[in-house]
N, C-alpha and C positions, 0 to 999 in steps of 0.2 A: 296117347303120346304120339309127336308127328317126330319122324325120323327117314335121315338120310343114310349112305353108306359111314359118311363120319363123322356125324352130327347129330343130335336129336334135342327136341321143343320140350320143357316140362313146365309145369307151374314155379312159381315162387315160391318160396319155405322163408322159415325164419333163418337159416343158417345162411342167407343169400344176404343179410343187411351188409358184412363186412365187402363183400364187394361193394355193394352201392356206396358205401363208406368212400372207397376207394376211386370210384369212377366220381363221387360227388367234390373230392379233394383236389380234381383233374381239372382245370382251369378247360384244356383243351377238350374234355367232350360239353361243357356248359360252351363253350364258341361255336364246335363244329357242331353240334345237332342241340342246343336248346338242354342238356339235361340236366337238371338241378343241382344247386349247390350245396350240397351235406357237409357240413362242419363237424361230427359229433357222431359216434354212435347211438344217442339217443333220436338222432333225426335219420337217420339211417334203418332204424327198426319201424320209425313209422312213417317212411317212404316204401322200404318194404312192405309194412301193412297195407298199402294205397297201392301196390301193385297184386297182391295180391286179392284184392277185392276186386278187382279190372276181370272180367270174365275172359278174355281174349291177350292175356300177357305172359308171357314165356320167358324163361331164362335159355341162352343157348349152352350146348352141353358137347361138348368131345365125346366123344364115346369110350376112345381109348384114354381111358384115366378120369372118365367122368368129371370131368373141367370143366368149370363155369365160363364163357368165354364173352359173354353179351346178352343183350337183350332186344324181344323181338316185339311186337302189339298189333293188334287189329282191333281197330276200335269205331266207334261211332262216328257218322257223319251229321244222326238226325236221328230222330224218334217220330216225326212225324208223315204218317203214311201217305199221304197223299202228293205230299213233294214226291216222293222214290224214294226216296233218301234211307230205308230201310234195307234196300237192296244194294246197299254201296257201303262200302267200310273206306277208311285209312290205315296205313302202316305206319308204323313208327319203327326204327329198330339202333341201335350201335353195338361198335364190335371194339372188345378190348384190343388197344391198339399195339401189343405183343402178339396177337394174332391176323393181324392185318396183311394181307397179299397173299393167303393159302386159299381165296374160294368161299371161304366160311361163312359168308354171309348171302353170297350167290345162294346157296345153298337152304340156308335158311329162307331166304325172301321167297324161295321155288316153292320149301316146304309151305308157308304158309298162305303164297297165292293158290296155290291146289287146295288145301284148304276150304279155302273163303269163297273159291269159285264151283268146285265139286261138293263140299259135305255142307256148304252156309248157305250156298246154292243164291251166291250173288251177282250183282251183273257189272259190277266194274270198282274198280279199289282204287284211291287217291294216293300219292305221297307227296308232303313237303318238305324239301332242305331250305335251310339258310344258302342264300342267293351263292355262295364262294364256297360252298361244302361240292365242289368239282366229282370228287370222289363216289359221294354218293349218288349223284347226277347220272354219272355215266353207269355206275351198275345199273338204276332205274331203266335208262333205255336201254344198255345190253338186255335187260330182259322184258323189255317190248311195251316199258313206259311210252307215251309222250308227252310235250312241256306242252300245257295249257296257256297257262296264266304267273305272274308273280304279283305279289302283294307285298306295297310297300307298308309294314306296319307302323312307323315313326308318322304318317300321316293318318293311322286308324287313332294313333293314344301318342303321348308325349313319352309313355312308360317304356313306349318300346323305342328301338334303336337298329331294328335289323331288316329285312327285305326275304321273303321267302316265295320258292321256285313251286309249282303245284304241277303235277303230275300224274295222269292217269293211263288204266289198262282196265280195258273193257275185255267181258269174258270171252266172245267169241278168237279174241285177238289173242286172246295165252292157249283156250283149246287147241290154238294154230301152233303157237308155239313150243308147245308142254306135248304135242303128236310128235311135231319134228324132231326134239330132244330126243324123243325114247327109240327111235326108229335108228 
């Protein structure tokens, strides 16, 4: 389990659908970070199921009062060894937004860049927002993202309709930051 002073990372359980239920009801996190639209607790338990088979996906948790407050992921860039691509992850994360502006996710992204860069022993982690997710932007580089690239996806597929921002942190550039922090 990865853990803060007031937060901590656990896997997904079944008792975790009726949140997703709840975030998937939310018009506003399917806008602001892409997260699926769950109509039904029967899609609910097996988006759950899909989270938990993800080796790298976390519910966030309060400590005080063991609250479910969001969800974090480190996931695949690539399976093929010869690209790098083994040595790189992505994040994905949201935070219920009754917990929004205490830190909580600051916290969390720290918890799992340590993670991914000390125990997974990788050498740099991506994130992408939707192009207007501002919010999530700027935590990115408070904590020592930078913008790469965006991708228009409405010219990848007709399917899509949104534009996203890609952002990386290479490990020696968090070592630097994750020293300063503690000191």
């Amino acid at each position: 389990m990865l853990e803060s002073k007031r937060i901590y990372l656990r896997r997904f359980e079944e008792k975790d659908a009726p949140l997703l239920l709840k975030w998937g009801q939310n018009t506003r996190y399917h806008d602001m970070a892409g997260f699926e639209q769950i109509q039904n607790m029967d899609q609910a338990v097996k988006s759950v199921h899909q989270y938990m088979a993800r080796p790298e996906s976390y519910v966030i948790c309060l400590r005080d009062g063991d609250k479910a407050i969001g969800l974090i992921e480190l996931y695949e860039r690539g399976m093929d060894e010869q690209s790098g691509l083994l040595k790189t992850k992505e994040i994905g994360f949201l935070l219920d937004q009754a917990c929004e502006g205490h830190g909580y996710m600051t916290e969390a992204v720290r918890l799992i860049l340590t993670y991914a860069f000390k125990k997974k022993r990788q050498t740099e982690v991506w994130a992408g927002t939707f192009a207007d997710n501002k919010k999530s932007q700027k935590l990115l580089q408070r904590l020592g993202f930078h913008y790469v690239y965006t991708v228009d996806y409405s010219q990848v597929s007709a399917l899509f309709s949104f534009k996203e921002k890609y952002y990386l942190l290479k490990k020696e550039e968090w070592l630097k930051i994750d020293a300063n922090t503690k000191s």
